[in-house]
Structure formats: C-alpha cells, structure tokens
C-alpha positions in Angstrom: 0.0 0.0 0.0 1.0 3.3 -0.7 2.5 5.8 1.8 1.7 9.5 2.4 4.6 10.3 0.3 3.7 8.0 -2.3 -0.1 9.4 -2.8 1.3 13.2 -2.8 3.4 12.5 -5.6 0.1 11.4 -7.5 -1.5 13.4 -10.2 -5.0 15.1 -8.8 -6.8 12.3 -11.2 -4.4 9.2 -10.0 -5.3 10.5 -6.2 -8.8 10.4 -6.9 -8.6 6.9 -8.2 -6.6 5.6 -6.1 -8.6 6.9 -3.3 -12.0 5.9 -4.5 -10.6 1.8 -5.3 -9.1 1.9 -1.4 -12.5 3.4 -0.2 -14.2 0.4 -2.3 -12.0 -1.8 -0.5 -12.8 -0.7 2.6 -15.9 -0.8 2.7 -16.4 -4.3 0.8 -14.5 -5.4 3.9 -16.5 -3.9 6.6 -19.6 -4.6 5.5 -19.5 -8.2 3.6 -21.2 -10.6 5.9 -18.5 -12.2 7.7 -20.1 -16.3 6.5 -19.6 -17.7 2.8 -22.1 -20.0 4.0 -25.9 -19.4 2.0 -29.2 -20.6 4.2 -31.2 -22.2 2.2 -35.2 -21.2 1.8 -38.0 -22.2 -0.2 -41.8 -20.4 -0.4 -44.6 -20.8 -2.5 -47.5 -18.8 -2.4 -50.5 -18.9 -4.2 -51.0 -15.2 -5.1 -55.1 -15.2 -5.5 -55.8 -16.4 -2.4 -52.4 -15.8 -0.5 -52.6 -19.7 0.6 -49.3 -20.9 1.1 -48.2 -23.9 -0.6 -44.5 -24.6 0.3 -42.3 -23.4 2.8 -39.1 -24.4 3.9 -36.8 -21.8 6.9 -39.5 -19.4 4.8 -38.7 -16.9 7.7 -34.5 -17.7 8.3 -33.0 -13.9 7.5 -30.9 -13.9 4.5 -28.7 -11.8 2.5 -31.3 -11.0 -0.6 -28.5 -10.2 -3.3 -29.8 -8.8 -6.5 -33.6 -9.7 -5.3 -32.9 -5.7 -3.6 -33.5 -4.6 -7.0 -37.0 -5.6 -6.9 -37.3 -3.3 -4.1 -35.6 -0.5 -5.8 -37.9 -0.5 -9.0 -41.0 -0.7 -7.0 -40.0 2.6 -5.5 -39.2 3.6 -9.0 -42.5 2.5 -10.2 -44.0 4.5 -7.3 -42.5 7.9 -8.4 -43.3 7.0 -12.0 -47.2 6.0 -10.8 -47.1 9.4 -8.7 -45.8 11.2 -11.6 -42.6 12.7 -9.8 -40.6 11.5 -12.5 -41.8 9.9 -16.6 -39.9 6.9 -18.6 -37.9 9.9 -20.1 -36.7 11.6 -17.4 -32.8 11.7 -17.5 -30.8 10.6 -14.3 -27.1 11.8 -13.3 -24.6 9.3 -13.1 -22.3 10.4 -10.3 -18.8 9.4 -9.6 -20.0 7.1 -6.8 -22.0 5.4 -8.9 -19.6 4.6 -11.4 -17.1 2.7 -8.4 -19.9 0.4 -7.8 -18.3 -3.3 -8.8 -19.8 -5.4 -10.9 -22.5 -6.6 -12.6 -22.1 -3.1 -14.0 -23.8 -1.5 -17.2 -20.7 0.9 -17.6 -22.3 4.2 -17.1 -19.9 6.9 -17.2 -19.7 9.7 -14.4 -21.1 12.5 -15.8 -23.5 11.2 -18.4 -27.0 10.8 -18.1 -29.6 7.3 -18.0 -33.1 7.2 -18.9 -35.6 5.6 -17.0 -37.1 3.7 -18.9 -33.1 2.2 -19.7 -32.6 2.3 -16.1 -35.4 0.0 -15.7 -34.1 -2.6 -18.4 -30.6 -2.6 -17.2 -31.6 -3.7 -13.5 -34.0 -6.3 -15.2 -31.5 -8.0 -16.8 -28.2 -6.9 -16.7 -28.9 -6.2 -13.1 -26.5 -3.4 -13.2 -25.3 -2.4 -9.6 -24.2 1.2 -10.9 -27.1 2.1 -12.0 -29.0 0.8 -9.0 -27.1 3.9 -7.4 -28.1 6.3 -9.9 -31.6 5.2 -9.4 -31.3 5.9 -5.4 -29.6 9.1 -6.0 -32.2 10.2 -8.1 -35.0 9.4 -6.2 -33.0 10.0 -2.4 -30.4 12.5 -2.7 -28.1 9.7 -1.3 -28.1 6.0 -1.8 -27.9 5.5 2.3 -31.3 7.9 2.4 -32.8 6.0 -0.2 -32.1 2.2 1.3 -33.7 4.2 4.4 -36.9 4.6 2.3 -36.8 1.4 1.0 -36.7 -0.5 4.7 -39.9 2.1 5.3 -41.9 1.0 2.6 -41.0 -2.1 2.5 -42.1 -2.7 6.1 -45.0 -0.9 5.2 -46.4 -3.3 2.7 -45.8 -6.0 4.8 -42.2 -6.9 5.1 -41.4 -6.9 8.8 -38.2 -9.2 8.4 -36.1 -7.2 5.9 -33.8 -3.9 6.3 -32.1 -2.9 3.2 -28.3 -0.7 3.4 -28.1 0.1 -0.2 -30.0 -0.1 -4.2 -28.2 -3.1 -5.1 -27.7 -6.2 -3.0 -23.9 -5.7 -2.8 -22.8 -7.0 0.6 -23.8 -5.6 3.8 -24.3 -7.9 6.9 -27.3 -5.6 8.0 -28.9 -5.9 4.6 -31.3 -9.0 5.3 -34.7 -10.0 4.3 -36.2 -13.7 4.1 -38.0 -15.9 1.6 -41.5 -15.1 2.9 -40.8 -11.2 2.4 -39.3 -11.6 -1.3 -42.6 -13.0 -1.8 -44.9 -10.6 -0.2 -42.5 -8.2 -3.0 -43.1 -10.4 -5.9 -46.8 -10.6 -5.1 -47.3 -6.6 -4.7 -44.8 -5.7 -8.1 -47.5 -7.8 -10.4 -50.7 -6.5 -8.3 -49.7 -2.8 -8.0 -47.8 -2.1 -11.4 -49.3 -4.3 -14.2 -48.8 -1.1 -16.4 -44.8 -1.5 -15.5 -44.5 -5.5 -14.2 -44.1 -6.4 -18.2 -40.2 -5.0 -18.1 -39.8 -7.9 -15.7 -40.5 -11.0 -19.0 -37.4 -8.8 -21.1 -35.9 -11.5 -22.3 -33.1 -9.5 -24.3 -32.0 -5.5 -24.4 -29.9 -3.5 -26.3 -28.6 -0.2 -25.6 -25.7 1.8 -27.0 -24.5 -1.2 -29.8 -24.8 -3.6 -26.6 -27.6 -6.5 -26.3 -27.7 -7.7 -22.7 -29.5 -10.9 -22.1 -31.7 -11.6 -18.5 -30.2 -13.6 -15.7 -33.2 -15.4 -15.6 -32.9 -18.7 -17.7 -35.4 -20.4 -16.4 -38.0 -17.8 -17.9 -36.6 -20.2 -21.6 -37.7 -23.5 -20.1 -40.8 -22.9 -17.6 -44.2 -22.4 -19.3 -46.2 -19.5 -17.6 -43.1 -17.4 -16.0 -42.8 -13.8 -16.5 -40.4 -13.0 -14.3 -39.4 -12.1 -11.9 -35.9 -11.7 -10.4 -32.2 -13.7 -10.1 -29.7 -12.9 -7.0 -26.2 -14.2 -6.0 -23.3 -13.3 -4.2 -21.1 -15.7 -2.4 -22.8 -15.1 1.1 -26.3 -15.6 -0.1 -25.5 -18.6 -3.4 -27.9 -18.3 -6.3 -31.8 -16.5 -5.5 -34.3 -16.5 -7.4 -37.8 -15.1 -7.1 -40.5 -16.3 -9.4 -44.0 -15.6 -10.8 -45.8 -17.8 -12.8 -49.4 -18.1 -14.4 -51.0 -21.5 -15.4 -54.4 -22.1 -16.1 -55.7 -19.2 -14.6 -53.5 -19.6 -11.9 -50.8 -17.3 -10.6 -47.5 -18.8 -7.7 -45.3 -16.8 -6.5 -41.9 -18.9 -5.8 -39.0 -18.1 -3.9 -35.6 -20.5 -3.0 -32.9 -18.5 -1.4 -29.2 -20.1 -1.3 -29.3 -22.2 -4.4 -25.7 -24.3 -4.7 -25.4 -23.1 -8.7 -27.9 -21.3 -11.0 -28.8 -24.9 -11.9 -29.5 -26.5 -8.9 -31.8 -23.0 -7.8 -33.4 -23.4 -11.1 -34.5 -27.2 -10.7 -35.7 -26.6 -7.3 -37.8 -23.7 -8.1 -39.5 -25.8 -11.0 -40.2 -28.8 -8.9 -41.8 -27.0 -6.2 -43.5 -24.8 -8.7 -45.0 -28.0 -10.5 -46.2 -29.2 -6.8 -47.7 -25.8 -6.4 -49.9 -26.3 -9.2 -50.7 -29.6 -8.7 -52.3 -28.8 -5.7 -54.2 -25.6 -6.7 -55.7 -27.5 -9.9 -54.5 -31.2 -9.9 -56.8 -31.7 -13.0 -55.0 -28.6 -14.6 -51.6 -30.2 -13.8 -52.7 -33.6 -15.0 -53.9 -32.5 -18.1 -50.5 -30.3 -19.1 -48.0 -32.6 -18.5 -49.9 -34.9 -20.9 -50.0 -32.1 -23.3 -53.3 -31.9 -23.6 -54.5 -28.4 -24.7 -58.2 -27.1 -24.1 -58.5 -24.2 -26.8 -61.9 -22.7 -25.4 -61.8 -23.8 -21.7 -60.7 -21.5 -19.4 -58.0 -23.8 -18.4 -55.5 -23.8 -21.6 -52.0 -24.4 -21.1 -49.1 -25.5 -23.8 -47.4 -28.8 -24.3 -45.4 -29.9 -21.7 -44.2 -33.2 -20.4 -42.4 -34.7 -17.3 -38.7 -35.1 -17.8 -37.5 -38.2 -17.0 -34.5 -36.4 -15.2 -36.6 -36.4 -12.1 -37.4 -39.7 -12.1 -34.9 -40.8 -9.0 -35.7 -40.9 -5.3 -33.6 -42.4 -2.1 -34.9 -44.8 0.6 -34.0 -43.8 3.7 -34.6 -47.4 6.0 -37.7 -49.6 6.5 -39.5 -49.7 9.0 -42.8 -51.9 11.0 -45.3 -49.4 10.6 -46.8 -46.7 8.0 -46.5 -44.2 10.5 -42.7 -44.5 11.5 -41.7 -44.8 7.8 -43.6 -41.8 6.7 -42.2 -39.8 9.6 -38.7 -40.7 8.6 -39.7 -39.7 5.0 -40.5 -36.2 6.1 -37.6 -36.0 8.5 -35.0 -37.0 5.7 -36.8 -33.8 3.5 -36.0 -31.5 6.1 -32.5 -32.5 6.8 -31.6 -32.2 3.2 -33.7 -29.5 2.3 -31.4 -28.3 -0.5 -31.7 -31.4 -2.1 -35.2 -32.7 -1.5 -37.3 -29.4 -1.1 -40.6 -29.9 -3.0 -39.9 -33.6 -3.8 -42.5 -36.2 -2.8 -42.4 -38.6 0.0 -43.7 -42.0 -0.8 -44.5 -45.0 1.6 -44.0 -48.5 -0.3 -45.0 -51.6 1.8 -42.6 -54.9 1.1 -43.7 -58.3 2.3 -41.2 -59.9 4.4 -42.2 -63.3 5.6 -45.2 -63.3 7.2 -44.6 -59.7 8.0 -44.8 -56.5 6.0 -41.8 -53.7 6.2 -42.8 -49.9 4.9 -39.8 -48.6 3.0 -39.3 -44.7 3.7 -38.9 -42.9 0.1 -38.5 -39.9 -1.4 -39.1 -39.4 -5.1 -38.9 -36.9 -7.9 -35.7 -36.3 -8.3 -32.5 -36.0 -10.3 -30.1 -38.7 -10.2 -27.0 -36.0 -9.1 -29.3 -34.5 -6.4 -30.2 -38.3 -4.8 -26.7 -39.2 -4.3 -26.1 -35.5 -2.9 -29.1 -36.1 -0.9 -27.8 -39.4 0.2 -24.0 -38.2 1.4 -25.5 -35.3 3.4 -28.2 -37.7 5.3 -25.2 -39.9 5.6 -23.1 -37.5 7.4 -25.7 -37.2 9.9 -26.5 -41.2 10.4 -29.3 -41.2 8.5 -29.6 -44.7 6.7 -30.0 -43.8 3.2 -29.8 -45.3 -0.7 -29.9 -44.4 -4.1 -33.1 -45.9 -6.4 -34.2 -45.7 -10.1 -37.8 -44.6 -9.4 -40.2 -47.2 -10.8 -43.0 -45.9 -13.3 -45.9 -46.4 -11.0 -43.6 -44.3 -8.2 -43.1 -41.4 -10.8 -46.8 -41.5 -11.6 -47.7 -41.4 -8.0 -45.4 -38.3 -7.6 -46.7 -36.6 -10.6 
C-alpha cells in the first residue's frame, strides 16, 4: 500500500482513483457478511388467495443479493405511478456510482440514463451502478434512499427485511427472508401491471450492446414472467418467481441455491407441486400435453422429464406411521436437495410380515446421491433408487 509520500506524488486524477478503489475496499471489507455459508429457503404462495403452498426456513434472514432490485424499482415504479418522474426523465450518473463493482452496465460519471433504460438494465443486466443512480435520483443519497426502502418495504408487509443500499452488494445488516421476497413479488404484479411487463425482457440493447436476462429459467418454464435472479457468495444463487397457469398465478422463492442450476430445478419442482395442488386436473392435463383451446384452463405442451425420475430410501421400517415420519424428517434434513420432492410409503412383504420402506421421489439422479451423502453424514440410513413408473406417476 502506498505511503503518504507515495499518494502526494500522485497526479489530482491518480489521487482520486486511487482513493475511490481503497475506499471500495474498505468498505467491501467492513460490510461483507462475515459467512460464505448461503441458508437455504423455499416459499410458494398462491398469489389469489395468498394460501401458502411450500415453505421451507421461509422466515430464516438472508442476505437478498440482486432480489434488492426488486425493491428499488417498485420505489421507481411508485415515483413514476405518482408522476414525480416519466420513462424519459434523464438521471445523473455520479462518480459514486460509477465505483460500484460489478454486474455493471458501464455508465460513465457524468452522463446521463433514462428511466425507462434504467429499468431494463436492473432487469437484466442487473447493473449495480445504476441501481445507485436510481437511489440518488429518487434520495439525494443511496444511504437515504435504502432508508426509504426499509420504510416502505415494512410498510407493505415486510417486517423481516432492512435494506443498506439499491443493489444487493454485501452488507451484513442488509437481510430479508424468503416469505418477504414473496410478499414483493406478489405486490410488483398486483400494484404495477402497467410497468411489471419489463420484468418477462428476455433480451435489451442499448448503446450497440444487447444484454441478455439472468433469468434462464423464464426459456424452459411455461407461464413465467419473471421475476428476479440474486447471488453473491454469502447468499448462493436467488431467485424469485412468478408464474401463471391455467388461470393460476404462484409466487416462488428459493434462497441459497448451490449453482444457477441447482436453484433453477428446485424452483420448478416445487412450482409444479404448487400447481398440482391448486388445480391437480390442470396439472394432469398439461403434463400430458393436452390443450383445451376454449376452456378457461389452456395451457401448452409440456411433459415430465425423466431427469426427475430418481428418489432415495431412507430405511424400512414396521409401521406406516414410522416410515412416513422418517420420509419427512429425511426432506427436512436435506432441504437443498429434497425441497418440493415427494415422500412415498412402499409396503414390502417380508415373511409373514410386511416392512414400509421410507422414500423420497422426484428427483434428479446427481441430487439423490447428494441427498444421500448429506443424510449420511448425519446417520441417517439412506440409498440411491431408479424410481419405478408407478412411483413417478404417484409423484406426478
């Protein structure tokens, strides 16, 4: 590091860089939570009624990440719905702004962003420098504006979450949980349909640049329009999803996903289980890709993959009760691996007396032997199976 000596020597540029990267420093090492270690969460609500359908630690605190974003574009819709600001109005970029590290759109200091642009680039680039030119607009500072955000956001109903700046970059004080991201999700597609359609963008170009969305799984999951990826290391992979089947709208949530794929496979199996218990006929009738054209329940071609057709036994045991039990138990001691499959009870006649084997089913082969080294490590008995077709069927 450079002495007092050293920094005088500096140009008046060079000082100002070289100041601005050790203040970034500085504060990435204060305020980065002090665990690499992500909780995970699952939620599912079913946004008509507000019935939950899946929950797993759905109120464990968590670093949000990127999810923040949400929050700062519903306070941008809010200025925008109260007219304090139009799709055209042009933002500063300040020199703050521009230190922000990355995912970064590249705004220089200076210049001047669009809203409208503004909105696309935390959609899918998820651009941390211009989440800060968003809170300077609309707070003076990005601290007052993360100030607003914790206001309003407890205001709508998220007791459990306290935002420290536009972004999601680390902060150990900035927390929120998987039952708040929904309550967020929920009120973005209920309060701004005129603005929630920014959230589908599955591709956006600005200045010669096309920037694609974080959100793959929009590609391969029928119904979802968004709305929202998060990682950093603290937190692993978020996501928060909305979906509409059939007439049917879920709002889904899994914090501390192990990759972008494993986050993405969890949130469409406990998705699917959402809908198949809202409207099992619904469900039924898409994954055989059937297709009612003038019912009110029409829904695309779609059919099971036969990646999820693996499960692990985890003992058996004398009576339907005890193996069913153990079932459950083994889903929440591997929650990352098992969230939103099914348990199954299979009876096996032994002698004159019948055994009830412990299963859980639904899943991919990589995640049953994951499942089955982590329940393993905690004496759980526990092996790997090729589900049957009548086991798949049952778990459909």
């Amino acid at each position: 590091m450079m002495n007092i000596t050293d920094i005088k020597a500096l140009s008046s540029q060079k000082k100002h860089l070289y100041v601005a990267g050790l203040v970034i420093a500085l504060a990435l090492t204060c305020f980065a939570p002090s665990t690499a270690q992500a909780k995970y969460a699952s939620f599912v609500i079913d946004a008509d009624t507000g019935r939950v359908l899946h929950s797993v630690n759905a109120d464990t605190r968590n670093y949000p990440a990127s999810l923040t974003k949400m929050m700062t574009l519903f306070m941008l819709f809010e200025a925008l719905e109260a007219k304090k600001i139009t799709m055209n109005t042009k933002m500063r970029v300040s020199r703050r702004a521009t230190w922000q590290p990355p995912s970064r759109l590249g705004v220089k200091a200076g210049s001047t962003i669009r809203v409208k642009d503004a909105i696309y680039a935390l959609v899918t680039k998820s651009a941390n420098d211009v989440a800060t030119v968003v809170a300077e607009a609309l707070g003076g500072t990005e601290w007052e504006f993360a100030k607003e955000m914790t206001k309003r956001a407890h205001e709508i109903g998220m007791k459990s979450t306290t935002f420290r700046n536009a972004s999601g970059l680390p902060n150990r004080r900035q927390m929120s949980t998987a039952r708040d991201m929904a309550k967020l999700g929920d009120e973005l597609w209920k309060r701004f349909p005129q603005y929630y359609g920014f959230f589908k963008t599955e591709k956006w170009s600005y200045k010669g640049r096309t920037y694609g969305n974080h959100n793959k799984l929009m590609k391969r999951y029928d119904g979802m329009d968004g709305i929202k990826t998060g990682y950093i290391r603290a937190a692993g992979f978020n996501l928060v999803s909305s979906v509409n089947r059939g007439g049917h709208r879920v709002i889904g949530v899994v914090f501390g996903g192990k990759t972008p794929t494993h986050r993405n496979n969890i949130m469409a199996r406990i998705l699917d289980n959402a809908f198949t218990e809202i409207d099992p006929q619904m469900m039924a009738a898409y994954k055989k890709g059937k297709k009612a054209e003038k019912a009110k329940k029409a829904y695309e071609i779609a059919s099971r993959r036969t990646s999820t057709a693996w499960g692990v036994q985890v003992g058996a045991y004398g009576s339907i009760k005890t193996a069913r039990t153990q079932a459950i138990a083994a889903v929440k001691r591997a929650p990352s691996y098992l969230a939103g499959a099914k348990t199954l009870v299979v009876p096996l006649k032994n002698g004159k007396k019948s055994v009830y084997r412990a299963r859980v089913v639904g899943i991919e082969k990589r995640e049953a032997y994951r499942a089955c080294k982590a329940l393993k490590r905690l004496k759980q008995p526990c092996m790997v199976f090729k589900a049957k077709n009548t086991e798949v069927a049952m778990n459909r």
